[in-house]
PyMOL Python script that loads the backbone (N, CA, C, O; Angstrom):
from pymol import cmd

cmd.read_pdbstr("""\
ATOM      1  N   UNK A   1       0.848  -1.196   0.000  1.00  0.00           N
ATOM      2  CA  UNK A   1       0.000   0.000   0.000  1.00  0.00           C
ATOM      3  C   UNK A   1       0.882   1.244   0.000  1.00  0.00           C
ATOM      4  O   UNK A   1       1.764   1.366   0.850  1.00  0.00           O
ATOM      5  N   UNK A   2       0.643   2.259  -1.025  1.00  0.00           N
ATOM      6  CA  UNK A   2       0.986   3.278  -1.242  1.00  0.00           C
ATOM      7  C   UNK A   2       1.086   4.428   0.349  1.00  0.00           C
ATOM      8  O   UNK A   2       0.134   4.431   1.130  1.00  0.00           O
ATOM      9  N   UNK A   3       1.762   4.904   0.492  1.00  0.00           N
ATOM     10  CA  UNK A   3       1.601   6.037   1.431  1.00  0.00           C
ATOM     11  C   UNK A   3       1.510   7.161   0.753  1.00  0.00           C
ATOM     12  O   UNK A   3       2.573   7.312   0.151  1.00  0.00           O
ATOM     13  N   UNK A   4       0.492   8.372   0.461  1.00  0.00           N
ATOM     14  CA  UNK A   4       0.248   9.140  -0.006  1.00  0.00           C
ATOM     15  C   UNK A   4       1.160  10.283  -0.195  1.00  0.00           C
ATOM     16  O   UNK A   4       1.253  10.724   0.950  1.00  0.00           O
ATOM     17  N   UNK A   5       1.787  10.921  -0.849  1.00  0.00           N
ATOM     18  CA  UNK A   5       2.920  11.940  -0.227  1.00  0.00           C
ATOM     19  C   UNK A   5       2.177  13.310   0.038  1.00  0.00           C
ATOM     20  O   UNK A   5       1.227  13.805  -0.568  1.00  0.00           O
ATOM     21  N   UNK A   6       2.758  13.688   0.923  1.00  0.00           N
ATOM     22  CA  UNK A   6       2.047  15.395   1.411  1.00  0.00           C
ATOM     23  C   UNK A   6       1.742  16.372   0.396  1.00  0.00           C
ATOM     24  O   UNK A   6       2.484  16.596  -0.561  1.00  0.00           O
ATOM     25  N   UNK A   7       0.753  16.895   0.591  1.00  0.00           N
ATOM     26  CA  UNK A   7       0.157  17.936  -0.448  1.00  0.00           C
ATOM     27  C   UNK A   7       1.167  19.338   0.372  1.00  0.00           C
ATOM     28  O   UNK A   7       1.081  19.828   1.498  1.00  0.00           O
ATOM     29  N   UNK A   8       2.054  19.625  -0.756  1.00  0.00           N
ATOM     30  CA  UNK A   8       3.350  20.643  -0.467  1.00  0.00           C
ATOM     31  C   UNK A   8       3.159  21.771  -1.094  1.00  0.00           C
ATOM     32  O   UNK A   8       3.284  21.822  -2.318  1.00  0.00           O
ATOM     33  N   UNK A   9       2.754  23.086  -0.199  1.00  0.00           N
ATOM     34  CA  UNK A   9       2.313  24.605  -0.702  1.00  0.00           C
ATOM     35  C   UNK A   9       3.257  25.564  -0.090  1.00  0.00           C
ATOM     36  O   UNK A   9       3.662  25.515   1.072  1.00  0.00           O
ATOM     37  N   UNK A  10       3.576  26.465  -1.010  1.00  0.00           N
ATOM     38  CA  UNK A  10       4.045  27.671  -0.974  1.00  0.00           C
ATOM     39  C   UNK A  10       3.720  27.922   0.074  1.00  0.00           C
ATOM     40  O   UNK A  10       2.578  28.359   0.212  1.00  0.00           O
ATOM     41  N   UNK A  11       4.849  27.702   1.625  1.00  0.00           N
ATOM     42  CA  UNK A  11       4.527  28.657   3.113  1.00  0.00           C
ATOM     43  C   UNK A  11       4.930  29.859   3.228  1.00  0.00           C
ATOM     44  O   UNK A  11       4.695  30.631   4.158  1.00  0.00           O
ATOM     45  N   UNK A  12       6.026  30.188   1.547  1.00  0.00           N
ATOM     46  CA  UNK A  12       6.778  31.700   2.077  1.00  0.00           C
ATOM     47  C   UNK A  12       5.439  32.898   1.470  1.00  0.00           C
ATOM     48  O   UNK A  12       5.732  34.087   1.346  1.00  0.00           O
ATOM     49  N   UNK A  13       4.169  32.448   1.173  1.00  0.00           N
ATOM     50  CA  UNK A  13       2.700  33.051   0.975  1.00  0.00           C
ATOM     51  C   UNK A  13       2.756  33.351   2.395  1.00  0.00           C
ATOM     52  O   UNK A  13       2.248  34.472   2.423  1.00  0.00           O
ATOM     53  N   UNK A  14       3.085  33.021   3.709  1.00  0.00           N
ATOM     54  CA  UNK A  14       2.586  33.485   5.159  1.00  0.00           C
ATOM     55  C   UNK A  14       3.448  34.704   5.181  1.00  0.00           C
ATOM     56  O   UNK A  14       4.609  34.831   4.793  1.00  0.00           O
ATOM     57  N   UNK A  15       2.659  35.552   5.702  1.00  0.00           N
ATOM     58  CA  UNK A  15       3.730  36.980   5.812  1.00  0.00           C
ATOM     59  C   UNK A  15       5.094  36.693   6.839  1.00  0.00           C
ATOM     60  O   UNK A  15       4.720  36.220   7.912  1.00  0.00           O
ATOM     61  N   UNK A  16       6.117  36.818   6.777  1.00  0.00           N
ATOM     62  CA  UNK A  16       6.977  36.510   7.707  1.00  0.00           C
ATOM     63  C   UNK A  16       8.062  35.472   7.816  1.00  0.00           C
ATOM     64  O   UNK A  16       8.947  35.427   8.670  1.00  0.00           O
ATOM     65  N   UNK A  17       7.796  34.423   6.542  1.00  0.00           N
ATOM     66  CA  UNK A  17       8.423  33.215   5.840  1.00  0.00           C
ATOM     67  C   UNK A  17       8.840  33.579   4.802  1.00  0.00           C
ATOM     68  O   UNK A  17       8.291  34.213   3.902  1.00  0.00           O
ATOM     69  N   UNK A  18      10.086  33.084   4.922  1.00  0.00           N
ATOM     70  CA  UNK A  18      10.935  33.163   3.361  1.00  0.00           C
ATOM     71  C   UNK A  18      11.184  31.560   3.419  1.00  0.00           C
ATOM     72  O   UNK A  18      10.784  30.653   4.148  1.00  0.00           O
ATOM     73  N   UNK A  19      12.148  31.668   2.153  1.00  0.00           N
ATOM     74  CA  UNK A  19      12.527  30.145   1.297  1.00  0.00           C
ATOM     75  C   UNK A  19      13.540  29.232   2.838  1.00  0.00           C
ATOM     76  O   UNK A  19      13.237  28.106   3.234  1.00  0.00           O
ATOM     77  N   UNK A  20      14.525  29.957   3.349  1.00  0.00           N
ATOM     78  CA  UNK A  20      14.856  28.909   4.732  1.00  0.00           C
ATOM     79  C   UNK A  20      14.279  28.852   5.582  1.00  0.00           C
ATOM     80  O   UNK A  20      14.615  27.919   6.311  1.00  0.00           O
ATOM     81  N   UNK A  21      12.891  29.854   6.183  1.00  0.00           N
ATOM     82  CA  UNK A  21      12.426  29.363   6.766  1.00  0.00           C
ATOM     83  C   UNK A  21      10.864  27.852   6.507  1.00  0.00           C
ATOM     84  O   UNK A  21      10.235  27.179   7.323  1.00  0.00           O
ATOM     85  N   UNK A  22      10.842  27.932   5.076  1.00  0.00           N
ATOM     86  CA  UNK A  22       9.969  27.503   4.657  1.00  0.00           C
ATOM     87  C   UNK A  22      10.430  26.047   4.370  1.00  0.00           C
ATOM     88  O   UNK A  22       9.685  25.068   4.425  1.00  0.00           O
ATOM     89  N   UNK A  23      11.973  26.025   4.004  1.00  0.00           N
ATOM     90  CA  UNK A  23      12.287  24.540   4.218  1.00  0.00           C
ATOM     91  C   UNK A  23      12.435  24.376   5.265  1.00  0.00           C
ATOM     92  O   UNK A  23      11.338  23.849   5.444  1.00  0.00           O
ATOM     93  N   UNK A  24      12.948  24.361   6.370  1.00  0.00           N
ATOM     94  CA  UNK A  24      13.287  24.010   7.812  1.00  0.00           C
ATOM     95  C   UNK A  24      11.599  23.654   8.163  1.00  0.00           C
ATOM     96  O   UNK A  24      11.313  22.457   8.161  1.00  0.00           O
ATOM     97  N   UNK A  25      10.989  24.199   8.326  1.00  0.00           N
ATOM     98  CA  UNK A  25       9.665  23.789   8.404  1.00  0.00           C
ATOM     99  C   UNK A  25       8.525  22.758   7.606  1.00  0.00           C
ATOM    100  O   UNK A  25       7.515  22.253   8.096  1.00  0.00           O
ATOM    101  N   UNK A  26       9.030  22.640   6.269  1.00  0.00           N
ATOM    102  CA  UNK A  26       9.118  20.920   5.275  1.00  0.00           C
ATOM    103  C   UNK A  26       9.863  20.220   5.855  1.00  0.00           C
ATOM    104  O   UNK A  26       9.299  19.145   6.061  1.00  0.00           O
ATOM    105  N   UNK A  27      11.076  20.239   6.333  1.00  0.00           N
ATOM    106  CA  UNK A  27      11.991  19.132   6.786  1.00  0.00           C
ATOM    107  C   UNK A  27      11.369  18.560   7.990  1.00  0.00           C
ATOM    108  O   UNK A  27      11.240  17.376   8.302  1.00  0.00           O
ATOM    109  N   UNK A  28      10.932  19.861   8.739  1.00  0.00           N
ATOM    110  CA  UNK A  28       9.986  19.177  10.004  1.00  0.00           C
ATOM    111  C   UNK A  28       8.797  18.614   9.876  1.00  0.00           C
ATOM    112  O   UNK A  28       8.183  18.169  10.846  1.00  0.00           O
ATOM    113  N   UNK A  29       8.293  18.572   8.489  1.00  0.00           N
ATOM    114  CA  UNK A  29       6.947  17.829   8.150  1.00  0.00           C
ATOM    115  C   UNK A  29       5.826  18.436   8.104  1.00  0.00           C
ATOM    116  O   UNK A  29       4.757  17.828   8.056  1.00  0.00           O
ATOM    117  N   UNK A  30       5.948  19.969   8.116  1.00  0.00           N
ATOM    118  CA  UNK A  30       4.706  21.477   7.812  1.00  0.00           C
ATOM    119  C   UNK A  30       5.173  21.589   6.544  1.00  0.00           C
ATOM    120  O   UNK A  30       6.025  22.327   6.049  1.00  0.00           O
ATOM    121  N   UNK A  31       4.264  20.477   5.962  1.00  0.00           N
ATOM    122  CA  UNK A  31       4.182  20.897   4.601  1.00  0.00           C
ATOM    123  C   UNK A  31       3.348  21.644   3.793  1.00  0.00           C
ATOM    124  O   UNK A  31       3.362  21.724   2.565  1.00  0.00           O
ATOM    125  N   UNK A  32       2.480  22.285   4.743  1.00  0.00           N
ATOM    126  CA  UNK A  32       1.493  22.989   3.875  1.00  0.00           C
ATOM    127  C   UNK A  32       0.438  23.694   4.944  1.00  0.00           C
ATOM    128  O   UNK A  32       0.479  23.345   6.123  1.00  0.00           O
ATOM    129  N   UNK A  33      -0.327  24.505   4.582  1.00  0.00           N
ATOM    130  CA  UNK A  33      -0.922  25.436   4.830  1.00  0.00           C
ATOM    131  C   UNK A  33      -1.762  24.969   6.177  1.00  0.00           C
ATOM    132  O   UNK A  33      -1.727  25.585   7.242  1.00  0.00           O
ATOM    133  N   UNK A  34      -2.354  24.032   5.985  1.00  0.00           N
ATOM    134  CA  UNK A  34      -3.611  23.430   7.774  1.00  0.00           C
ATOM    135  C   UNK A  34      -2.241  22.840   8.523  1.00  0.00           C
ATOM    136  O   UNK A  34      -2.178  23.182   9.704  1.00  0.00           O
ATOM    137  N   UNK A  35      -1.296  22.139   8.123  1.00  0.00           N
ATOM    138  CA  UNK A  35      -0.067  21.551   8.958  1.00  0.00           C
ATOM    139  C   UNK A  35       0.567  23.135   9.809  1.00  0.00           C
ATOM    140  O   UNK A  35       1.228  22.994  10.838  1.00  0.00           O
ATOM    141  N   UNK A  36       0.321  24.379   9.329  1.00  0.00           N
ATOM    142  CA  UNK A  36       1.576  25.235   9.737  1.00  0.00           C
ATOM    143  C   UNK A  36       0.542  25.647  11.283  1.00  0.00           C
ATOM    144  O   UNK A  36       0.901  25.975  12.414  1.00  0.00           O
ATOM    145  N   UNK A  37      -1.491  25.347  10.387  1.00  0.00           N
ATOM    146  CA  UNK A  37      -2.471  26.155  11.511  1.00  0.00           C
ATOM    147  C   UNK A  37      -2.506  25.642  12.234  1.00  0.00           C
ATOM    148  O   UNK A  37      -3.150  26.116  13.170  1.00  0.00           O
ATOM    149  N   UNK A  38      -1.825  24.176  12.452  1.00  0.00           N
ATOM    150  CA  UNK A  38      -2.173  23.616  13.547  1.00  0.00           C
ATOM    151  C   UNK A  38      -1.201  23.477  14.846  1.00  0.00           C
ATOM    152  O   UNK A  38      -1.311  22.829  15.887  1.00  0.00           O
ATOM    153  N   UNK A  39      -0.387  24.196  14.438  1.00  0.00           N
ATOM    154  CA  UNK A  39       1.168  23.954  15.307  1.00  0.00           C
ATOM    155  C   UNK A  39       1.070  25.507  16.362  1.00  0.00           C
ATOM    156  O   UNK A  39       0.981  26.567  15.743  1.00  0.00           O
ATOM    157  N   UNK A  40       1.085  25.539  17.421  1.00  0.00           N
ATOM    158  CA  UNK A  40       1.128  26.791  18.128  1.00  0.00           C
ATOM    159  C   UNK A  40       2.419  27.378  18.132  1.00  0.00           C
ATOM    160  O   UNK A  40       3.478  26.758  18.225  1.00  0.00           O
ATOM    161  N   UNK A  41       2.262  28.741  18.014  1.00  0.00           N
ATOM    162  CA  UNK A  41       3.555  29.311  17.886  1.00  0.00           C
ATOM    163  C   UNK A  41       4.876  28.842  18.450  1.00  0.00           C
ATOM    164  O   UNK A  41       6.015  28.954  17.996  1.00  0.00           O
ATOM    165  N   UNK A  42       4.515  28.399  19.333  1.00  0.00           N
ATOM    166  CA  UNK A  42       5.929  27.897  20.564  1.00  0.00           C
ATOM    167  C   UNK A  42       6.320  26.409  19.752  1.00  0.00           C
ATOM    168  O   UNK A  42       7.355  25.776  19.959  1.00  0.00           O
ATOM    169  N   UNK A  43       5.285  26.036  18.826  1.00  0.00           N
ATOM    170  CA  UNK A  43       6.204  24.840  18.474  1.00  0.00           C
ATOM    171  C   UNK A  43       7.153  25.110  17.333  1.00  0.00           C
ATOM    172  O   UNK A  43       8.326  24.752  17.231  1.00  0.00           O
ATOM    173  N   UNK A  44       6.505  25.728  16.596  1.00  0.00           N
ATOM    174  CA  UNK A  44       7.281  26.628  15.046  1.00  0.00           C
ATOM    175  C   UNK A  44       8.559  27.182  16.157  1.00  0.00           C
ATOM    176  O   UNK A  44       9.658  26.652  15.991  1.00  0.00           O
ATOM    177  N   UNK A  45       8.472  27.874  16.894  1.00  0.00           N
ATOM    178  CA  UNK A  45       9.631  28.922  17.318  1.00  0.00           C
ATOM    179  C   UNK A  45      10.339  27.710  17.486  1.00  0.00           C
ATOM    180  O   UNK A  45      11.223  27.883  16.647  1.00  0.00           O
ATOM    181  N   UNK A  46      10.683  26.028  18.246  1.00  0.00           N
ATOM    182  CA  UNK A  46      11.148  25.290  18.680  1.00  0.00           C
ATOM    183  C   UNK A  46      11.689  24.265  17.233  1.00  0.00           C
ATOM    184  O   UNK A  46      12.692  23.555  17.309  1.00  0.00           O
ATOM    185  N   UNK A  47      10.841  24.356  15.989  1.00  0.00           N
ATOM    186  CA  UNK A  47      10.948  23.660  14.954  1.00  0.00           C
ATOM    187  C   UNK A  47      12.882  24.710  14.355  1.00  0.00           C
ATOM    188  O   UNK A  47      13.958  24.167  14.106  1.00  0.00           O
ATOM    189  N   UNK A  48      12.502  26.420  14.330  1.00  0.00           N
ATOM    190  CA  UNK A  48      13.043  27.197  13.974  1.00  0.00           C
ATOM    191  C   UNK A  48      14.458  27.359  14.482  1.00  0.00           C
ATOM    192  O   UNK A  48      15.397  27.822  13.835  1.00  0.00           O
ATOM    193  N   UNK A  49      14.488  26.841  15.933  1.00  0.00           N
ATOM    194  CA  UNK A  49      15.665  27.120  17.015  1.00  0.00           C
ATOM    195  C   UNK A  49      16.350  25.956  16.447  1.00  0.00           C
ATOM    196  O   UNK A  49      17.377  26.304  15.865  1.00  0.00           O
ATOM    197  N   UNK A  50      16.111  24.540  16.409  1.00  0.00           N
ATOM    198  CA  UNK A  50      16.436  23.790  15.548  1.00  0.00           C
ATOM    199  C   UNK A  50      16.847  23.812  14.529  1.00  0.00           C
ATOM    200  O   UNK A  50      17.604  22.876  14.272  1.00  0.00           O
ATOM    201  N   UNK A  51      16.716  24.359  13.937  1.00  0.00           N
ATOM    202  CA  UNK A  51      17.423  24.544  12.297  1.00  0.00           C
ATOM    203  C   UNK A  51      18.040  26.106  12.283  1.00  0.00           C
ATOM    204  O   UNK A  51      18.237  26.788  11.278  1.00  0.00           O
ATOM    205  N   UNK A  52      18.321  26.529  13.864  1.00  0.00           N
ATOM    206  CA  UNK A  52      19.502  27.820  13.524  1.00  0.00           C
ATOM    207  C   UNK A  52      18.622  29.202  13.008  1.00  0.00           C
ATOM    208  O   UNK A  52      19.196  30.083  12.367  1.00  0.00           O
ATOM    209  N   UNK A  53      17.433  29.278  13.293  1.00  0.00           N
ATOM    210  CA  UNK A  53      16.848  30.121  12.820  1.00  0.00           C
ATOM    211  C   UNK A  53      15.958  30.818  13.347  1.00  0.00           C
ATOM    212  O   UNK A  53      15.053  30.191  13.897  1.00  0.00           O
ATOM    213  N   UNK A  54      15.889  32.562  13.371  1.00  0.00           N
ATOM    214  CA  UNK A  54      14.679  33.013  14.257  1.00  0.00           C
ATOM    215  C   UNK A  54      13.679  33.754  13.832  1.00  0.00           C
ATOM    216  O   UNK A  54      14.041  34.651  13.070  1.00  0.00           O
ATOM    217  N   UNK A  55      12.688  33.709  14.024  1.00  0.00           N
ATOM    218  CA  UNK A  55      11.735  34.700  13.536  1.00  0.00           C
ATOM    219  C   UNK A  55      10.006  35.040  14.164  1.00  0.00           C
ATOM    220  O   UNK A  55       9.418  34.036  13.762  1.00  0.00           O
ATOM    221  N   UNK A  56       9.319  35.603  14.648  1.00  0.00           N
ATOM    222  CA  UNK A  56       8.312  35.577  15.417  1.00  0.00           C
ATOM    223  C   UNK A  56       7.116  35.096  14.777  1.00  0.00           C
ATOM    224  O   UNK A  56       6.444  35.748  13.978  1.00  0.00           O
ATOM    225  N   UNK A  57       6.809  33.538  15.295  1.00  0.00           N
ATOM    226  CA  UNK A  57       5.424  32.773  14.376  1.00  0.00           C
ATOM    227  C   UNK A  57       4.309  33.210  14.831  1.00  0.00           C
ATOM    228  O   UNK A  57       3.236  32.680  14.547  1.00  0.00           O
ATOM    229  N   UNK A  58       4.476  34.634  15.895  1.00  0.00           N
ATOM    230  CA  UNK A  58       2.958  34.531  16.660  1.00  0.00           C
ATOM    231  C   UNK A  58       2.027  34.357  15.225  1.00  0.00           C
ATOM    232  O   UNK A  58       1.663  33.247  14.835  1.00  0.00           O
ATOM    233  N   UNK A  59       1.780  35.322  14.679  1.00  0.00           N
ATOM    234  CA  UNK A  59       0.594  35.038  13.464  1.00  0.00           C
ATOM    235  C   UNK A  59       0.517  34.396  12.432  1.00  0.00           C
ATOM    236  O   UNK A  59      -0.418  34.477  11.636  1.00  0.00           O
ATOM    237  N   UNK A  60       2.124  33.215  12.254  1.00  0.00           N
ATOM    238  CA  UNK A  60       1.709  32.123  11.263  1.00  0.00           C
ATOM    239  C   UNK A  60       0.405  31.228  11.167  1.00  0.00           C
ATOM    240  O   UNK A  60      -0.249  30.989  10.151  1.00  0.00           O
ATOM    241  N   UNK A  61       0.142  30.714  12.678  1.00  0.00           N
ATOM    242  CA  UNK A  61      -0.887  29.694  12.212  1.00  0.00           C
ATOM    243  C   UNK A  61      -2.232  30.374  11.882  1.00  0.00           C
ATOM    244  O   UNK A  61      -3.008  29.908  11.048  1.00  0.00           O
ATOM    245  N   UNK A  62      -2.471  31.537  12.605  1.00  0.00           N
ATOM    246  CA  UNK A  62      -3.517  32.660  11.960  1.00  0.00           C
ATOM    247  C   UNK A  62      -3.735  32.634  10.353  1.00  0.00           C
ATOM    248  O   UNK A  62      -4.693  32.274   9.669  1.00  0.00           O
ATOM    249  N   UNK A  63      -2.504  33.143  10.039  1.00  0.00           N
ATOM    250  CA  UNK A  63      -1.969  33.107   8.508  1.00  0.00           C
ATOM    251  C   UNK A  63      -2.326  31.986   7.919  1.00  0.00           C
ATOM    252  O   UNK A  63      -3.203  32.141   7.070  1.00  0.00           O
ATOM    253  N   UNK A  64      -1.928  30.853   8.085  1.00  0.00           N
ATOM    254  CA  UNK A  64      -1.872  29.707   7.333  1.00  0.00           C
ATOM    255  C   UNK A  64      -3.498  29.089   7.596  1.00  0.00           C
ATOM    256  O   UNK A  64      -3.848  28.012   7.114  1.00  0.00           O
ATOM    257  N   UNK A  65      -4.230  29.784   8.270  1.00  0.00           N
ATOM    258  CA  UNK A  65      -6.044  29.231   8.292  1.00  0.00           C
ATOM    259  C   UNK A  65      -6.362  29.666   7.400  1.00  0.00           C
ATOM    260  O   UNK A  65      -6.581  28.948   6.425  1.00  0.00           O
ATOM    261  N   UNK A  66      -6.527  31.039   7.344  1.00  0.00           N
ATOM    262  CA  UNK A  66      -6.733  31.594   6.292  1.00  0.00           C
ATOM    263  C   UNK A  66      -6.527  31.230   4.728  1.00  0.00           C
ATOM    264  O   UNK A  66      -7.230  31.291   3.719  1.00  0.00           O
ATOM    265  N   UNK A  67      -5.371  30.872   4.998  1.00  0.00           N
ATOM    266  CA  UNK A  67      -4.920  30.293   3.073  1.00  0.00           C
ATOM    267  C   UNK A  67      -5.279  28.473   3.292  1.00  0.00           C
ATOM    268  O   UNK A  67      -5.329  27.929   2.189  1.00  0.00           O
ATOM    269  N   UNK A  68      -5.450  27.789   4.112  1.00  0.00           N
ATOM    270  CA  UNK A  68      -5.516  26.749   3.851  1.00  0.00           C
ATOM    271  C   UNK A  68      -7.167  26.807   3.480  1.00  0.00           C
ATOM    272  O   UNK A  68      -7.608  26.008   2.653  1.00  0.00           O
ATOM    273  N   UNK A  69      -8.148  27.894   4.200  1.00  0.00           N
ATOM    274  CA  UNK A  69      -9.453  28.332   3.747  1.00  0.00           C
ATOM    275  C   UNK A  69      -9.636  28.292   2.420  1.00  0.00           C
ATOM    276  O   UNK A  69     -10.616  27.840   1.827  1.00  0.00           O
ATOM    277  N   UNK A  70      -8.319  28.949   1.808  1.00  0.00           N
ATOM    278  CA  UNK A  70      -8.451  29.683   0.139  1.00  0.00           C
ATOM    279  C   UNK A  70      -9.341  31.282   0.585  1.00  0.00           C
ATOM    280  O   UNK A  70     -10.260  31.622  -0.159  1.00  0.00           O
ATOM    281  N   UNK A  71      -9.059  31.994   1.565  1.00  0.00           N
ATOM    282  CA  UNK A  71      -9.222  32.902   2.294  1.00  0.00           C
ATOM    283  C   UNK A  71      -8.542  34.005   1.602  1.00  0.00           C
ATOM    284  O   UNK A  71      -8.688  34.954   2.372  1.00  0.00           O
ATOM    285  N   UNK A  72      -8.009  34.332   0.779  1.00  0.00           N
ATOM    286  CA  UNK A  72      -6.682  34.843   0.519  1.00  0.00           C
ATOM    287  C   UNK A  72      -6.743  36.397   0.306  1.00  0.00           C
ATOM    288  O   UNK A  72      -5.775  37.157   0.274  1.00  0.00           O
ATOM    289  N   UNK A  73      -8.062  36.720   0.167  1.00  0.00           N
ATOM    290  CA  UNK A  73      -8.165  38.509   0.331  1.00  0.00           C
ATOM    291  C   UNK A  73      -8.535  38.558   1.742  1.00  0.00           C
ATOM    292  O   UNK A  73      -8.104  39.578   2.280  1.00  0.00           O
ATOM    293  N   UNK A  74      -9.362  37.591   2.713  1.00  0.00           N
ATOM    294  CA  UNK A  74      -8.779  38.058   4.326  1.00  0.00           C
ATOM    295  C   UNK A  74      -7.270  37.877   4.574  1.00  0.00           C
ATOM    296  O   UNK A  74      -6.781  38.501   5.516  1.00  0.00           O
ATOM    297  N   UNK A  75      -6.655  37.256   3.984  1.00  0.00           N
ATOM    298  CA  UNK A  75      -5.010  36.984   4.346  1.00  0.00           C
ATOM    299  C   UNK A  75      -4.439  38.271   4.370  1.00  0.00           C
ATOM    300  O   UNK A  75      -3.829  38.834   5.279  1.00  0.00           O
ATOM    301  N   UNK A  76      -4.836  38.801   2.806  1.00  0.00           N
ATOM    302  CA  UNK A  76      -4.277  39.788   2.203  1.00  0.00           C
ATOM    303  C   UNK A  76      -4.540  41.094   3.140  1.00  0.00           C
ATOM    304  O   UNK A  76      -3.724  42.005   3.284  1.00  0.00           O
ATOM    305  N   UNK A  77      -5.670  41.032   3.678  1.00  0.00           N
ATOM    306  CA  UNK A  77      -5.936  41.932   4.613  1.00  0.00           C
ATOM    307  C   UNK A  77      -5.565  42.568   5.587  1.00  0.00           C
ATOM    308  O   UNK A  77      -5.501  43.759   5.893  1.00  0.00           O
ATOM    309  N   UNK A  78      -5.126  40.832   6.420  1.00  0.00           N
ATOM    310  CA  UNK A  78      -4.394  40.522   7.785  1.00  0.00           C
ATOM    311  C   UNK A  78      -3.124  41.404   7.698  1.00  0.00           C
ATOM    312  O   UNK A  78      -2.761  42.371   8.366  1.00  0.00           O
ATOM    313  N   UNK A  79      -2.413  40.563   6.356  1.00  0.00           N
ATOM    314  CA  UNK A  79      -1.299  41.147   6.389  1.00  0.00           C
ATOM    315  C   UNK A  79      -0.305  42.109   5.703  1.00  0.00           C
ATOM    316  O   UNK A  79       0.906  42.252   5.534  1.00  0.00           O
ATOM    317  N   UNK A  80      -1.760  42.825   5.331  1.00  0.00           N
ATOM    318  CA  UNK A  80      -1.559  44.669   5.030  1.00  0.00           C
ATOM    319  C   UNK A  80      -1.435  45.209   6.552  1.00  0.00           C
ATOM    320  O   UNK A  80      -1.016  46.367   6.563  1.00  0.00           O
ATOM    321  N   UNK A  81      -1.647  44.763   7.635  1.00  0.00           N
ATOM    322  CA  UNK A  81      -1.901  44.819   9.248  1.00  0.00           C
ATOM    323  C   UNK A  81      -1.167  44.648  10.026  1.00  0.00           C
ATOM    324  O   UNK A  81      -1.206  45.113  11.165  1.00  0.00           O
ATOM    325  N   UNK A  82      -0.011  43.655   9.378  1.00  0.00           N
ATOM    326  CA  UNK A  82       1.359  42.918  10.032  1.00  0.00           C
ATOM    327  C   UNK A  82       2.392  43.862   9.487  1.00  0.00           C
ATOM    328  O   UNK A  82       2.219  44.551   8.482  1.00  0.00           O
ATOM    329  N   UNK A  83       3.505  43.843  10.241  1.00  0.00           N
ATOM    330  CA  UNK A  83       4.504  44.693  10.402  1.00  0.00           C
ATOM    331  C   UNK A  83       5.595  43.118  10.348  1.00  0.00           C
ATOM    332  O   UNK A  83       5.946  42.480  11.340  1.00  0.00           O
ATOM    333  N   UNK A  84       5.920  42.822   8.987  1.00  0.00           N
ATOM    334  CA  UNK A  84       7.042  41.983   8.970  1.00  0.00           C
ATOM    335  C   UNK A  84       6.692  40.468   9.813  1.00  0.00           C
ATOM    336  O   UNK A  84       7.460  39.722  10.420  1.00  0.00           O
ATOM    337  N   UNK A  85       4.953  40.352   9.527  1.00  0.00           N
ATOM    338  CA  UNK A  85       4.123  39.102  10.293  1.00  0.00           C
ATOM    339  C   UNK A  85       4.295  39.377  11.553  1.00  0.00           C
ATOM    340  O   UNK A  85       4.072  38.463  12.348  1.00  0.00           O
ATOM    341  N   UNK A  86       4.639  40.409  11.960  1.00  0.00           N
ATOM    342  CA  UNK A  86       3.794  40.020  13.524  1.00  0.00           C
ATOM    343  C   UNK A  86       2.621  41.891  13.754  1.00  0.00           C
ATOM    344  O   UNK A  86       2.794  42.772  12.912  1.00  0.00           O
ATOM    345  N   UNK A  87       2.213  41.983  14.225  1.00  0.00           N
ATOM    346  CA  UNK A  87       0.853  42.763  14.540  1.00  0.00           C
ATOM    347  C   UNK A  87       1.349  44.220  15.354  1.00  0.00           C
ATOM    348  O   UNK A  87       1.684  44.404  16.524  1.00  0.00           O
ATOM    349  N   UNK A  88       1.254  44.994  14.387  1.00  0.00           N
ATOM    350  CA  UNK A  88       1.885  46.505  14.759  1.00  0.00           C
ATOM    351  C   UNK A  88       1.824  46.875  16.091  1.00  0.00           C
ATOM    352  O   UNK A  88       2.265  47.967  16.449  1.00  0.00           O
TER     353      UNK A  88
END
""", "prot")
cmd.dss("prot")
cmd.show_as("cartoon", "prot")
cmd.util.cbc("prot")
cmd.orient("prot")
């Protein structure tokens, strides 16, 4: 039996993710948009410290509901609102 492989989306779409933070976070198995909403910030920050890297996830998994919705003009909204993904 086949094991399905992960449905793998563009995370550097979350305001606040670029391309290393977006692999370090595939390598950890957030491969995609409901995987990033479901992780509380403190685990991303702990995925991130791990792979040498820092950056503030408070409003990733916010972010990533939204687009895993197909939400993407509330996204767009959110994060006309965010100051470099996190909340002015």
């Amino acid at each position: 039996e086949q094991i399905a492989e992960p449905v793998v989306q563009d995370l550097t779409v979350i305001e606040g993710i670029g391309p290393k933070i977006a692999g370090a976070l595939q390598a950890a198995g957030v491969n995609n948009y409901a995987d990033l909403a479901a992780l509380p910030p403190d685990q991303i920050q702990t995925i991130l410290k791990d792979a040498g890297l820092s950056a503030d996830p408070a409003t990733w998994p916010e972010q990533a509901q939204l687009a895993a919705q197909g939400n993407m003009e509330e996204l767009k909204a959110l994060q006309d609102k965010l100051q470099g993904g996190r909340k002015g």
